[in-house]
C-alpha positions as CSV (number, residue, x, y, z in Angstrom):
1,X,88.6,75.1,120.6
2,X,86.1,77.9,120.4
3,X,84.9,79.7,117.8
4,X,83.1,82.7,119.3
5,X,83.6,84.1,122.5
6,X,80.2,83.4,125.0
7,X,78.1,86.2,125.0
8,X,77.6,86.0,128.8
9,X,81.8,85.9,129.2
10,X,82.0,89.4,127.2
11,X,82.6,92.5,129.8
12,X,80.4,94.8,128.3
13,X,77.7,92.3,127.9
14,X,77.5,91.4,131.6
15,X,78.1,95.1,132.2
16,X,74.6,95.9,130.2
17,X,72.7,93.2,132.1
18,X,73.8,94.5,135.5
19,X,73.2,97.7,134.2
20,X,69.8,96.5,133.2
21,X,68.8,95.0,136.9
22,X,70.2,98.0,138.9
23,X,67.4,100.2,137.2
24,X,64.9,97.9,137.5
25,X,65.6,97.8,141.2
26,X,66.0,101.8,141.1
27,X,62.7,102.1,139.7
28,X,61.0,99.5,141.5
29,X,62.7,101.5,145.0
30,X,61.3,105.1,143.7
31,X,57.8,103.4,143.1
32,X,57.3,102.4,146.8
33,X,56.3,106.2,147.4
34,X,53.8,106.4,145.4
35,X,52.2,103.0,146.8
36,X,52.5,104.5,149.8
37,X,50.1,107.3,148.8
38,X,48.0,104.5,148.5
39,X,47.5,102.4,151.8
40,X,44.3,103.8,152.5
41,X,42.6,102.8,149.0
42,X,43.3,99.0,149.4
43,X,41.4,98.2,146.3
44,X,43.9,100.0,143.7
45,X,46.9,98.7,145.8
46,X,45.9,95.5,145.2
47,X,45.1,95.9,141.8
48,X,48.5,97.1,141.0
49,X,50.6,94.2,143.2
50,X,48.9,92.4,141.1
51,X,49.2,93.7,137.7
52,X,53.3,94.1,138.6
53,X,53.1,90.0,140.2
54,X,51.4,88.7,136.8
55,X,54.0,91.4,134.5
56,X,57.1,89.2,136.7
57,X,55.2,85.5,136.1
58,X,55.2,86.4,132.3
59,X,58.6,87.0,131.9
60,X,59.9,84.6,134.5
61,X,57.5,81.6,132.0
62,X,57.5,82.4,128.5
63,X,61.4,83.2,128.9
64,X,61.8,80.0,129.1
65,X,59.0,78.6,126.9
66,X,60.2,76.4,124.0
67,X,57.7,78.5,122.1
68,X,59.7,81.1,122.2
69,X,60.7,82.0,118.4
70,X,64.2,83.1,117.4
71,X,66.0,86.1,116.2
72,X,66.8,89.5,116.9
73,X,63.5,90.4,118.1
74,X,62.6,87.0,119.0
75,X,61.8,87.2,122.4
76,X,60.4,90.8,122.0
77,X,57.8,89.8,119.2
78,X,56.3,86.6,121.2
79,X,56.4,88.7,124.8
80,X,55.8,91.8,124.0
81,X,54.9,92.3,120.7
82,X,53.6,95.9,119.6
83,X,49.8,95.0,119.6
84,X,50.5,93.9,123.3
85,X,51.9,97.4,124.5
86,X,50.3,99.5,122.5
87,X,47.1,98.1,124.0
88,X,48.5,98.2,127.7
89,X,49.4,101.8,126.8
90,X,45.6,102.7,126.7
91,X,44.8,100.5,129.4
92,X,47.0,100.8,132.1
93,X,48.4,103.7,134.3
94,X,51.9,104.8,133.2
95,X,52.9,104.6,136.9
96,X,52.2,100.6,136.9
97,X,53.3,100.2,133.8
98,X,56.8,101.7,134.7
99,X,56.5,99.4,138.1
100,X,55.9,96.1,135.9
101,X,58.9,97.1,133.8
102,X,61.4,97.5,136.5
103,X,59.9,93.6,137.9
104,X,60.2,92.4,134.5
105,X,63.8,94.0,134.0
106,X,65.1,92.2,137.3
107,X,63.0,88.9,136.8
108,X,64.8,88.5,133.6
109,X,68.1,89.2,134.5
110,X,67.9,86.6,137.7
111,X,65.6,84.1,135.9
112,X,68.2,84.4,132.7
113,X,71.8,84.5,134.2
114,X,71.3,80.4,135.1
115,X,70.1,79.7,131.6
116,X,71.7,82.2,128.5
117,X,72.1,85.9,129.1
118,X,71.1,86.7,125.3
119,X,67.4,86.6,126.3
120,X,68.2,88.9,128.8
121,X,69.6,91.6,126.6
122,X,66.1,91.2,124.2
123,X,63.7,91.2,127.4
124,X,65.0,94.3,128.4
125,X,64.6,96.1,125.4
126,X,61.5,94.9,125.3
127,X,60.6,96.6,128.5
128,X,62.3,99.5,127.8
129,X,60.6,100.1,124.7
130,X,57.3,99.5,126.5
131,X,58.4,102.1,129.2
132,X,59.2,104.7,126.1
133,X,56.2,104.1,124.5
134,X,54.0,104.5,127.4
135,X,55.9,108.0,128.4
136,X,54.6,109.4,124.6
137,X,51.3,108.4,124.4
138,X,50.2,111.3,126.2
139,X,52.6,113.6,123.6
140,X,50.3,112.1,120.8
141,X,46.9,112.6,123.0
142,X,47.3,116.4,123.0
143,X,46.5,116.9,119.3
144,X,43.9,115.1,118.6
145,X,40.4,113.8,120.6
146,X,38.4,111.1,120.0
147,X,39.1,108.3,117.6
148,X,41.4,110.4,115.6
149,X,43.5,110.3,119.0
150,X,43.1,107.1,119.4
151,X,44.2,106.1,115.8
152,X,47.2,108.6,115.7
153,X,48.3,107.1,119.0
154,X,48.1,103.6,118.3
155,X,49.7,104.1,115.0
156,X,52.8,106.2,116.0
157,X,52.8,104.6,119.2
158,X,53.3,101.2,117.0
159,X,56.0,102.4,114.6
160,X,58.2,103.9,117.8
161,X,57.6,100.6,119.5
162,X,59.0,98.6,116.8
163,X,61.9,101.0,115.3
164,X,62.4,101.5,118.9
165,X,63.0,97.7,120.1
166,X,65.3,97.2,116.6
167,X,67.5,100.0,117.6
168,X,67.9,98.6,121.4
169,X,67.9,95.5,120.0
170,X,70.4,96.0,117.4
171,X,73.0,97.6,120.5
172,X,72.2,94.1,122.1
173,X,73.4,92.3,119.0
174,X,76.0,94.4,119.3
175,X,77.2,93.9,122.9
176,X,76.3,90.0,122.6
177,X,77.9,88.9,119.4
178,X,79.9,91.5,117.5
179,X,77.9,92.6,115.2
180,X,77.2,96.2,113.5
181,X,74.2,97.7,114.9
182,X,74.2,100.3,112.6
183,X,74.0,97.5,109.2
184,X,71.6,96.0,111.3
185,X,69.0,98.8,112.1
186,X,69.3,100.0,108.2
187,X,68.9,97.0,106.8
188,X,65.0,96.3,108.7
189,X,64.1,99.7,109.3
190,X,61.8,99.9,106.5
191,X,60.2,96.3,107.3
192,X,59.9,97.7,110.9
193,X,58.0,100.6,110.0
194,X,55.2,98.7,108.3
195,X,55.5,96.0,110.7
196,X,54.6,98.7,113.2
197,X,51.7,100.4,111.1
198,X,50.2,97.1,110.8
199,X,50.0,96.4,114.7
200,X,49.7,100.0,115.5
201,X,46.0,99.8,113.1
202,X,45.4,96.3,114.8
203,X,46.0,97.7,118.3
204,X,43.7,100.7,117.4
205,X,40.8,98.0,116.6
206,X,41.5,96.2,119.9
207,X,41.0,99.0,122.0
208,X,37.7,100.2,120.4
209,X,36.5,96.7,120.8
210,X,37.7,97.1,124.6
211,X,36.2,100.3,125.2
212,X,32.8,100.1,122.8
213,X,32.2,96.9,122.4
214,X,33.6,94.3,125.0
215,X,31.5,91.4,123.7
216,X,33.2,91.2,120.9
217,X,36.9,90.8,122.8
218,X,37.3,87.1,121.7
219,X,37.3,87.9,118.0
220,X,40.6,89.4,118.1
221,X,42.2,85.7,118.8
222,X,41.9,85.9,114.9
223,X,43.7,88.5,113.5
224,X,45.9,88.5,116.7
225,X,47.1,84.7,115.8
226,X,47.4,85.4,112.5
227,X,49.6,88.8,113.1
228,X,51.8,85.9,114.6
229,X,52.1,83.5,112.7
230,X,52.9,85.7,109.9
231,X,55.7,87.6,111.8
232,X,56.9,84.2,113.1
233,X,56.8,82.8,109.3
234,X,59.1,86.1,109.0
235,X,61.6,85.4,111.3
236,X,62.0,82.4,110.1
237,X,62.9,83.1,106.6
238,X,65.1,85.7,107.8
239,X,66.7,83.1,109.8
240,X,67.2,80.9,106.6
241,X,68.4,83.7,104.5
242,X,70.9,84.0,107.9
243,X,71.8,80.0,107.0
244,X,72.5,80.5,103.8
245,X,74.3,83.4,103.7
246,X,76.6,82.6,106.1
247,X,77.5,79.4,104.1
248,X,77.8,81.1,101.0
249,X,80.3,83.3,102.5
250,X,81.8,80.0,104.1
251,X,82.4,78.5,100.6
252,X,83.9,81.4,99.3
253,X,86.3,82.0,102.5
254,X,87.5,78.5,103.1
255,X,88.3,77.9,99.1
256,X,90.9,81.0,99.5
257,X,92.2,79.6,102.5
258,X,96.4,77.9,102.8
259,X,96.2,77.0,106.0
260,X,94.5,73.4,107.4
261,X,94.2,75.3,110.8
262,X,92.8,78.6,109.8
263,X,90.3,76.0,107.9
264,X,89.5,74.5,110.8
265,X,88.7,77.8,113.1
266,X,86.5,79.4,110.5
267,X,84.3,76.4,110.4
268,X,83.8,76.9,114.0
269,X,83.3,80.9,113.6
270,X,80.5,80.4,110.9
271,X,78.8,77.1,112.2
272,X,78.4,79.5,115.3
273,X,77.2,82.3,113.3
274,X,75.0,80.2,111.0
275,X,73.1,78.3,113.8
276,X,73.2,81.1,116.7
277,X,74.7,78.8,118.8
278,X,76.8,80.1,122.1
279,X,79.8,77.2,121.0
280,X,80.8,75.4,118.1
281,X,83.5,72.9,119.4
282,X,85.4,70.1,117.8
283,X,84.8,66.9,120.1
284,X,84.7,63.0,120.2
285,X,81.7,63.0,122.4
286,X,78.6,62.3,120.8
287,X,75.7,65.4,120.7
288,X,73.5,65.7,123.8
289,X,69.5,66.7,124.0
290,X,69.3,70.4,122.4
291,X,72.6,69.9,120.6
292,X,73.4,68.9,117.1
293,X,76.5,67.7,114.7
294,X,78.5,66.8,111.7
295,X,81.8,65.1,110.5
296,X,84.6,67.4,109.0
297,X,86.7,64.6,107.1
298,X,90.5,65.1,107.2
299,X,92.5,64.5,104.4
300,X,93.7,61.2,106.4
301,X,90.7,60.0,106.9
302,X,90.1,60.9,110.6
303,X,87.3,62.0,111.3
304,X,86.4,65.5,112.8
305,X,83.3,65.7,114.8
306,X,81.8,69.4,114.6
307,X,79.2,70.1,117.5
308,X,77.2,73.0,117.7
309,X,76.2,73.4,121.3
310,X,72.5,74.9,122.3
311,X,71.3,78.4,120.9
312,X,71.1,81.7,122.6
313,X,67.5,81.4,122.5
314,X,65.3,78.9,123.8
315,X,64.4,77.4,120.1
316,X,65.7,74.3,119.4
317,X,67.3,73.0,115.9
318,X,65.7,72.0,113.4
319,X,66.7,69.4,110.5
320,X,67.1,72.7,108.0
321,X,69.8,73.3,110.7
322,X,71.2,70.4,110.8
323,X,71.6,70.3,106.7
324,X,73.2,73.3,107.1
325,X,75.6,72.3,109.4
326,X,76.3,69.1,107.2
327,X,76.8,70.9,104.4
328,X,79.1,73.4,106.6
329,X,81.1,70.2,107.3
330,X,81.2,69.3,103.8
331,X,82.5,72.3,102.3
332,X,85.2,72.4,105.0
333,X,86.1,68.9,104.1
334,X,86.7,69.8,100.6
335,X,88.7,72.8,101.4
336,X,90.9,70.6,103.5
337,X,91.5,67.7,100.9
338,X,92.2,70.5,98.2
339,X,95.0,72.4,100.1
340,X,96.2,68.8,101.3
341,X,96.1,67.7,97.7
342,X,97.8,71.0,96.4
343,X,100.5,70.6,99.5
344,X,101.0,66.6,97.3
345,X,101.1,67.9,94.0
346,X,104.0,70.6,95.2
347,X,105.7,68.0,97.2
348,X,105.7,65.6,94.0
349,X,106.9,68.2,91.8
350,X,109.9,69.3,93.8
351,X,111.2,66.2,94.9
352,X,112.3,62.9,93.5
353,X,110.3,59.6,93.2
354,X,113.1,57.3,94.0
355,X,114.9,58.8,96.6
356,X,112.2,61.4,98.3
357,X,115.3,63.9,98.2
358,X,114.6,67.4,97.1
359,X,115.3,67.5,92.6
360,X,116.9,69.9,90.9
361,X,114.2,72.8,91.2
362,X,113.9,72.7,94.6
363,X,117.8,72.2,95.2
364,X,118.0,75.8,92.8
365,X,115.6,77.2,95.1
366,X,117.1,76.7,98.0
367,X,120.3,77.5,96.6
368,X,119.0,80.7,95.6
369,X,117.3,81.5,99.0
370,X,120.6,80.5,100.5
371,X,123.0,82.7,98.8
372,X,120.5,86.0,99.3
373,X,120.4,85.6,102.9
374,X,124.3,85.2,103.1
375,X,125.8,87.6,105.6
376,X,128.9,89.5,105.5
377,X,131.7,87.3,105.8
378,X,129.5,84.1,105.8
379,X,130.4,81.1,103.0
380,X,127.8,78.5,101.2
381,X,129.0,75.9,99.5
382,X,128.0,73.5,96.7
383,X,129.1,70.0,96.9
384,X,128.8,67.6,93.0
385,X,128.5,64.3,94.1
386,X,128.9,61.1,91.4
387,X,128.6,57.9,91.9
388,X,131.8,55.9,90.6
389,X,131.1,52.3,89.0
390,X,127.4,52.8,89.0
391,X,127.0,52.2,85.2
392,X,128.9,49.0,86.1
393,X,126.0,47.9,88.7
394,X,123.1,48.7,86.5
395,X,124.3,46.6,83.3
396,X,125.6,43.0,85.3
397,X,123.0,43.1,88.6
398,X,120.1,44.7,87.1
399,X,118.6,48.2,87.2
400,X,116.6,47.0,90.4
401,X,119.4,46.7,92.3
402,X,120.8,49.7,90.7
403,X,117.8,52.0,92.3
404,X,118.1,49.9,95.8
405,X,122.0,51.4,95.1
406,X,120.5,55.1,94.9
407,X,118.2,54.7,97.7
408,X,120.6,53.5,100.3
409,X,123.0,56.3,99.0
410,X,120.2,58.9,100.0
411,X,119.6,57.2,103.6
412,X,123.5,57.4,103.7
413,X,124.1,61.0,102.8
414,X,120.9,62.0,104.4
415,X,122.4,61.2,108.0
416,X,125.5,63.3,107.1
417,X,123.9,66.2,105.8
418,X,121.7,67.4,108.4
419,X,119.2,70.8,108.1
420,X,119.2,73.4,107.1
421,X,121.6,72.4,104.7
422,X,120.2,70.3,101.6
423,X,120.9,67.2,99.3
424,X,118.7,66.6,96.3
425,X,119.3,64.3,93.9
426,X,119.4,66.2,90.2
427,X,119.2,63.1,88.1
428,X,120.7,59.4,87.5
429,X,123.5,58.8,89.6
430,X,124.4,62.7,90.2
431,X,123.7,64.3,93.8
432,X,124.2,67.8,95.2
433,X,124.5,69.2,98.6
434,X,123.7,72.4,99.6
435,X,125.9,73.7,102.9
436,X,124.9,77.2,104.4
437,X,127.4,78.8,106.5
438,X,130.4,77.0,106.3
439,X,132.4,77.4,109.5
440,X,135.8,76.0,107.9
441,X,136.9,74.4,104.5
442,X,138.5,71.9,107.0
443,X,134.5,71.5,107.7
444,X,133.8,70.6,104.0
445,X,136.5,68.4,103.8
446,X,135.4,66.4,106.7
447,X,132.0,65.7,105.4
448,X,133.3,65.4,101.7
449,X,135.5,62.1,103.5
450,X,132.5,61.0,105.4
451,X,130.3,60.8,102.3
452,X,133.4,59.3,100.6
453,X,133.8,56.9,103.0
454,X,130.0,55.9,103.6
455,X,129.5,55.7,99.8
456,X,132.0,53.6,99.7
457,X,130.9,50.8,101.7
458,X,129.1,47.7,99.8
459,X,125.2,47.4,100.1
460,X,123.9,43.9,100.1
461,X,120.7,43.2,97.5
462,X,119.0,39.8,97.6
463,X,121.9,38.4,98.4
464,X,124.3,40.4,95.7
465,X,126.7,42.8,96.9
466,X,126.9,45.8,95.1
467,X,129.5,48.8,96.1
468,X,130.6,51.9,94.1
469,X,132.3,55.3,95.1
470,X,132.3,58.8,94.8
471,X,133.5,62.0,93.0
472,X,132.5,65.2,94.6
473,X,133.5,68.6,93.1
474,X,133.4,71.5,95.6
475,X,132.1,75.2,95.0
476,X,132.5,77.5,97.6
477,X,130.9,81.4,97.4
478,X,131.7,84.4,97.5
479,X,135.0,83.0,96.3
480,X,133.9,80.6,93.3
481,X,131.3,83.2,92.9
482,X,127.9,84.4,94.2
483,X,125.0,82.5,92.1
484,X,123.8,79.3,92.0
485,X,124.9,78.7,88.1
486,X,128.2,80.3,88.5
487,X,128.9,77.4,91.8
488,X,126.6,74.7,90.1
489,X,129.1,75.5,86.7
490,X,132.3,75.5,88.9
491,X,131.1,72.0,91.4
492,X,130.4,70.2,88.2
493,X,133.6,70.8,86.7
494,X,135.5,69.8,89.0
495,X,133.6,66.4,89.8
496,X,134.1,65.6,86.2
497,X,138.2,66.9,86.7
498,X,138.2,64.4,90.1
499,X,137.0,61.5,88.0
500,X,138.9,61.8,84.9
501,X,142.2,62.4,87.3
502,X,140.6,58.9,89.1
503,X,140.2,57.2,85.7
504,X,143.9,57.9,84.7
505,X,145.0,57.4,88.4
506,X,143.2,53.5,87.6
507,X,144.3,53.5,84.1
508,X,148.3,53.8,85.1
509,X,148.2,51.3,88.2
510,X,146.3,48.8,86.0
511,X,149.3,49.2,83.8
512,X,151.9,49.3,85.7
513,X,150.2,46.0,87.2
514,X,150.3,44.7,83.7
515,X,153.8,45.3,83.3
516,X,155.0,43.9,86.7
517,X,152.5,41.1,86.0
518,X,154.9,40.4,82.3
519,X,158.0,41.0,84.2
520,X,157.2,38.1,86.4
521,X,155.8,35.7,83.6
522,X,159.4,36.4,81.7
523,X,161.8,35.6,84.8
């Protein structure tokens, strides 16, 4: 079972990537005419081939470089981060520019589909960004001359490119996994912005060095690095925040949650969530290379493995991930041993320890339930069982065989009393049944003489036989009334009328036994 749908099985997801290659090949197609104008100057031709062939070898590599950091912008900070285009804007021609990003638009798609489709979606909005930025620059360059040009350019230039790749990124996060682009965007706008003013001033000091002072060009590895690993330190505390926000909000929902199986499918939903993973599957295998897992602990004891197949991006899990997903497993755990222990705890209160029959409250309630669903025309009935000659058992063979006696009357009238109709045992030697839509009171009568008759017969203890018999007073609504008192009050009285009409029934043929018995003796 599957927590989250695959990005790369959603319609409008494989829609936008198709979408994606058909205009990279449009482009690419519209672009031959101008190399065309170009035969006879061999030189530039080959120039731009080969800008366009290195643009597709990029892509085609560091898509699928392990180094590639993850994220929203993952794929766009490491490829083609702002400093990158911003400084391709000044150098390049916008017509190879736009020819590199139709190669790279349909070298990701085809080098993508066979590995995730995620990185597709952030490659392209890479090179769409790249493509919008380069079609402004030359907005900016009309105001200003000179350096002031320059800096305006590469600032504004900076901040579009990175508002510009969240907002196309955020619609990928959208299409891909669900999410709320609009949360999204307003929640790292403002980090974006600086982000952007930051590379937008660094790209502004790499093209000076380019034009004025090419020497120099090496000393950018510096602040160029360090612009890296400060934004990859960034993404990465973003992802932990991700971690344990998610699993906040996974202790919180599986506490409130009744259901074992709705326990079970939210894990799935937020180890997916929490680790960016395209699956989270319960399985017996064990984890494969890229993969990681933990053990979600039934309340029996069996154990659950949860496996959280490879990310949408090409980073690999780390052990933070893999405490996460442990402690993941742990709170769902809990959450099933405390609805298992609440299901106990009900069970223990509404049924008997002896017997495992329903007691007296849960008897009421079904009672209850019974006679509010009763139709037009429809009868319940309440049967008062008592055990005759039980007293008897307990006080010459012992209370243990007195409660093997009560168990073996519980088999006895569980197999005649079949659901949806009840028995419960209310206390001692007393029972109740519960019948819902009597067809017939012949019907009652015939399962009042079976539980007579199976009463009836002796049960064998260690050896000792032990037999007793029954009194069963009979309710019957709407006619003896239409609560569960009113037929509880009316059953019970006439069990105890049934067994005091037995007693005196047993009283007179023990006397007239007597006096037969002195009869004889006097003859």
């Amino acid at each position: 079972m599957s927590a989250v749908q695959p990005p790369e099985q959603r319609t409008a997801f494989r829609a936008f990537t198709a979408v994606s290659a058909v205009i990279g090949v449009a482009v690419l197609a519209l672009s031959g005419t101008q190399w065309a104008e170009k035969v006879g100057r061999p030189h530039v031709l080959q120039m731009d081939a080969a800008a366009v062939a290195l643009t597709a070898l990029a892509i085609a590599v560091l898509a699928r470089s392990p180094l590639v950091m993850s994220g929203l912008r993952a794929e766009v900070t490491m490829l083609l981060d702002t400093t990158v285009y911003v400084v391709v804007a000044h150098i390049v021609p916008f017509s190879v520019a736009v020819q590199c990003v139709a190669v790279g638009m349909i070298v990701a798609c085809w080098t993508l589909s066979m590995n995730t489709m995620v990185r597709v979606a952030h490659l392209t909005a890479a090179t769409a960004v790249w493509a919008g930025v380069i079609a402004v620059k030359p907005l900016v360059e009309l105001w200003l001359s000179g350096f002031p040009q320059l800096l305006a350019s590469t600032l504004v230039l900076g901040v579009l490119g990175e508002t510009g790749t969240l907002a196309v990124v955020a619609v990928t996060a959208y299409f891909a996994r669900g999410r709320n682009a609009v949360a999204l965007f307003t929640a790292s706008v403002g980090v974006e912005f600086l982000v952007g003013c930051a590379q937008g001033a660094l790209a502004c000091l790499t093209v000076a060095i380019f034009r004025d002072a090419p020497a120099a060009t090496p000393l950018l590895i510096v602040p160029i690095g360090m612009l890296m690993v400060i934004s990859r330190a960034l993404v990465r505390s973003q992802l932990a925040n991700i971690r344990s926000t998610v699993l906040s909000d996974a202790v919180l929902h599986l506490q409130r949650c009744t259901d074992p199986a709705a326990i079970q499918h939210a894990t799935l939903d937020y180890a997916a969530r929490m680790l960016r993973s395209r699956h989270a599957v319960y399985t017996d295998r064990p984890a494969a290379k890229g993969e990681i897992c933990a053990v979600v602990h039934q309340p029996d004891d069996t154990p659950l493995r949860l496996l959280a197949e490879p990310r949408t991006t090409n980073e690999r899990f780390r052990a933070e991930d893999e405490q996460a997903l442990a402690a993941l497993a742990a709170t769902s755990s809990a959450a099933l041993r405390a609805i298992d222990l609440i299901a106990t705890m009900r069970w223990r209160a509404m049924h008997d320890a002896l017997t495992q029959l329903p007691n007296r409250a849960l008897f009421l309630e079904r009672a209850d339930d019974a006679l509010t669903r009763r139709r037009e025309g429809e009868s319940v009935a309440i049967l008062f069982v008592d055990l005759d000659g039980f007293k008897a058992v307990n006080d010459t063979l012992g209370h243990d065989v007195g409660d093997t006696l009560l168990q073996e009357t519980a088999t006895r009238l569980a197999e005649i009393v079949q659901a949806p109709n009840t028995i419960a045992r209310l206390g001692g030697d007393e029972f109740c049944v519960l019948l819902r839509d009597v067809a017939s009171p012949a019907a009652i009568d015939d399962i009042v003489d079976d539980i007579c008759r199976r009463v009836a017969e002796p049960v064998v203890v260690a050896g000792r036989q032990a037999r007793v018999g029954a009194s069963i007073g009979i309710a019957i609504a709407p006619d003896d009334g239409t609560t569960t008192s009113a037929l509880m009050h009316h059953a019970d009285e006439r069990m105890y009328s049934r067994k005091r009409s037995r007693r005196s029934a047993a009283a007179a043929a023990a006397a007239d036994a007597g006096h037969e018995l002195s009869q004889t003796a006097a003859l």
